[in-house]
C-alpha positions as CSV (number, residue, x, y, z in Angstrom):
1,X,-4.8,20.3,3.1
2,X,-5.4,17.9,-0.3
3,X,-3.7,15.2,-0.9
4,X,-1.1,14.9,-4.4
5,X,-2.8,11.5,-5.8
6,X,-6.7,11.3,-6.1
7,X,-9.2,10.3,-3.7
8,X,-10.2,7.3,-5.6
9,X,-8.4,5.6,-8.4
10,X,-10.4,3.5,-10.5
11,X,-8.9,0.4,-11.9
12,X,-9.7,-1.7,-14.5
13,X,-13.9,-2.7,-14.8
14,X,-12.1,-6.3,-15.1
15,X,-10.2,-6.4,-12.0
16,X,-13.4,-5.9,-9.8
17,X,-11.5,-3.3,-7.2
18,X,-10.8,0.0,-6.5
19,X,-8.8,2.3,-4.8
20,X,-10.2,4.7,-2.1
21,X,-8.0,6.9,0.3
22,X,-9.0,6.1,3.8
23,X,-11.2,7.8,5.5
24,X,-11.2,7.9,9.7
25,X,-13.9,5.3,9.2
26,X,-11.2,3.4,8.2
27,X,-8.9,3.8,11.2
28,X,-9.9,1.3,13.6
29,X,-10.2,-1.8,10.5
30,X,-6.5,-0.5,9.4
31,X,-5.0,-0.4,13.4
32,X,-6.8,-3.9,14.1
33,X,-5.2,-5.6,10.6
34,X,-1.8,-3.8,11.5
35,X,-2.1,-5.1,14.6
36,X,-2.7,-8.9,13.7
37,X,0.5,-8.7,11.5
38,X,3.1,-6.6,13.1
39,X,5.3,-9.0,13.0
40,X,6.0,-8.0,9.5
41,X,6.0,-4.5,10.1
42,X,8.7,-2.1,11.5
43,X,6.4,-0.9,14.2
44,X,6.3,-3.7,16.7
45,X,4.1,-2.5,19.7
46,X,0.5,-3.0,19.4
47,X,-1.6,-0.2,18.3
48,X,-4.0,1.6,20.6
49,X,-7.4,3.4,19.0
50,X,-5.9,6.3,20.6
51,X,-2.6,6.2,18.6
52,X,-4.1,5.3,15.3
53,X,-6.8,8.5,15.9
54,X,-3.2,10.8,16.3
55,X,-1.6,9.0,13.3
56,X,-4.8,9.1,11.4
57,X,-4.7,12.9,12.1
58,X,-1.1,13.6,11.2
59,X,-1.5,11.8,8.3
60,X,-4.1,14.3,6.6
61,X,-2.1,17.2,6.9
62,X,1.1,15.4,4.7
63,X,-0.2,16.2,0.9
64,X,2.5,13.3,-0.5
65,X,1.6,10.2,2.0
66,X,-1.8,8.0,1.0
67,X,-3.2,5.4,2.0
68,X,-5.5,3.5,-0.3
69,X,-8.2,0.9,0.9
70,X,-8.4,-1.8,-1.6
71,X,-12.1,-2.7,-2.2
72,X,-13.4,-5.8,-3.8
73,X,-17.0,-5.7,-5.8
74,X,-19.4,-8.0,-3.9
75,X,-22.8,-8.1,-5.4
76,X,-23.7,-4.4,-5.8
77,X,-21.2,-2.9,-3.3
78,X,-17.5,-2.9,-2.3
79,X,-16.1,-4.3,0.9
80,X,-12.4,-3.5,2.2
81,X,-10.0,-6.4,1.8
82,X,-6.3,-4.6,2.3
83,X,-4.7,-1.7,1.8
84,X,-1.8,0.1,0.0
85,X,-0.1,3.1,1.0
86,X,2.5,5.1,-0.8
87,X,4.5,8.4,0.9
88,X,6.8,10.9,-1.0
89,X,10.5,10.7,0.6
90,X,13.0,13.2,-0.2
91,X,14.1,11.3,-3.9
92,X,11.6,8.9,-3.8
93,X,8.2,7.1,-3.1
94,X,8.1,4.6,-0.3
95,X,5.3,2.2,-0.6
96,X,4.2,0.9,2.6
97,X,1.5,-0.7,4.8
98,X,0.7,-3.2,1.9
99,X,-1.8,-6.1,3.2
100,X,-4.6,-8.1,2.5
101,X,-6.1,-8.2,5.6
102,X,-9.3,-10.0,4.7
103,X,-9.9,-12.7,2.2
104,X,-12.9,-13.7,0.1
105,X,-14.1,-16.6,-1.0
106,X,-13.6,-16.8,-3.9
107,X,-11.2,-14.0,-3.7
108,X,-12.3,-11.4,-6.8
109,X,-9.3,-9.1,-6.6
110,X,-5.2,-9.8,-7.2
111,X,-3.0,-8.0,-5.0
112,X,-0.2,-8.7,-7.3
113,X,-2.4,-7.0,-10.5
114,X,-2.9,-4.2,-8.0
115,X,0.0,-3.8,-6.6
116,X,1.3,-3.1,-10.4
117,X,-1.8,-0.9,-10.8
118,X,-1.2,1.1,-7.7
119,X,2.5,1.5,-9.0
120,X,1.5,3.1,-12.5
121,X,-1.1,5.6,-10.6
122,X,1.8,6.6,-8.9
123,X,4.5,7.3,-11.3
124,X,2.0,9.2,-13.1
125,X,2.0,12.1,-10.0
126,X,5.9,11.4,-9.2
127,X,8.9,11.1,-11.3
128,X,11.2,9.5,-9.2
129,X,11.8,5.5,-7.9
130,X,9.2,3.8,-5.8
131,X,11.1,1.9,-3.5
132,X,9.8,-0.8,-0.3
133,X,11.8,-1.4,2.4
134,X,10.8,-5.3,3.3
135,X,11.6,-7.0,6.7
136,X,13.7,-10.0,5.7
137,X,11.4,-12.6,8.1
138,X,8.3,-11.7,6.0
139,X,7.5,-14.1,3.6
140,X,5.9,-11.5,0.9
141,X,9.6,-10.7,0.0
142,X,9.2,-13.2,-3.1
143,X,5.7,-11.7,-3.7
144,X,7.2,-7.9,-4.4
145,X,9.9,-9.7,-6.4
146,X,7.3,-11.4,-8.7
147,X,5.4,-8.2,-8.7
148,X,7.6,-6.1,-10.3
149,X,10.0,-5.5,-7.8
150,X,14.2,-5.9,-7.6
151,X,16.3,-6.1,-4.8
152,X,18.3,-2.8,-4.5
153,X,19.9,-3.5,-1.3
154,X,20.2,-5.1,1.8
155,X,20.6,-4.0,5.5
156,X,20.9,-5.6,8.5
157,X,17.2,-6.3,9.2
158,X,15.8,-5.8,6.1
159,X,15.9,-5.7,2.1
160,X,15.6,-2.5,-0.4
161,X,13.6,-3.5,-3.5
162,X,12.7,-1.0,-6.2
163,X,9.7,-1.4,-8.8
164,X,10.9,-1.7,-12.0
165,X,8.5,-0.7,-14.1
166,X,9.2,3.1,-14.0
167,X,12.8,3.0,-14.4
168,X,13.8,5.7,-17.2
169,X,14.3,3.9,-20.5
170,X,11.6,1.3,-19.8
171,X,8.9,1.2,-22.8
């Protein structure tokens, strides 16, 4: 099965990054960085290679969920430095697993810039809100929220926030 959004998106020659879905290749790099920061993450138990290979697998066969590795230019190649990840949820598009799980030096691409990037591909496959659900201990609450991002509401353990920049009546 395909998925909605394209394997690669390309983003601006400038911004020295692009977008590539994840391949199985990529499995054991995401588990490992998921597991270093769970903290921040719903899922609390640590992940076993075994459960990221059955997630991995699930994942292909839903046509609305991607996950995106971010790749920096280095030299002549790319090299993996966090990822993004979007799903399709009833009325809207939950973005989720967003990390930079490996920094550069000097670090060539802004998270932020393609955060906002990432957000635009999207809206051009899906015409409804993209939304985050934040925990409220993680510290990149104020990163979303300069990002594009507004609070939208608030639950026990964590915050709604909504990206504003495809709101209908925005120019």
């Amino acid at each position: 099965m395909g998925k909605t959004m394209p394997t690669e998106i390309a983003l601006p020659e400038r911004s020295g990054a692009r977008l590539r879905l994840v391949a199985e290749s990529d499995a054991e790099l995401m588990r490992r960085w998921k597991n270093e920061n769970r903290r921040f993450f719903f899922h609390k138990q640590e992940i076993t290679p075994e459960q990221q290979l059955a997630w991995f697998r699930t994942y292909l066969t839903r046509p609305d969920d991607h996950n995106y590795a971010v790749e920096e230019r280095l030299g002549s190649g790319y090299e993996t430095v966090g990822l993004l990840a979007c799903r399709l949820l009833q009325d809207t598009v939950d973005i989720y697993n967003v990390m930079r799980g490996k920094r550069t030096a000097p670090a060539v691409v802004s998270m932020g810039d393609t955060l906002k990037l990432f957000c635009s591909e999207i809206a051009r496959f899906y015409s409804v809100p993209i939304t985050c659900n934040v925990l409220k201990n993680n510290p990149a609450i104020g990163w979303y929220l300069r990002n594009g991002f507004v609070q939208r509401g608030d639950a026990p353990d964590h915050v709604v926030l909504r990206y504003n920049g495809n709101e209908v009546g925005t120019t």
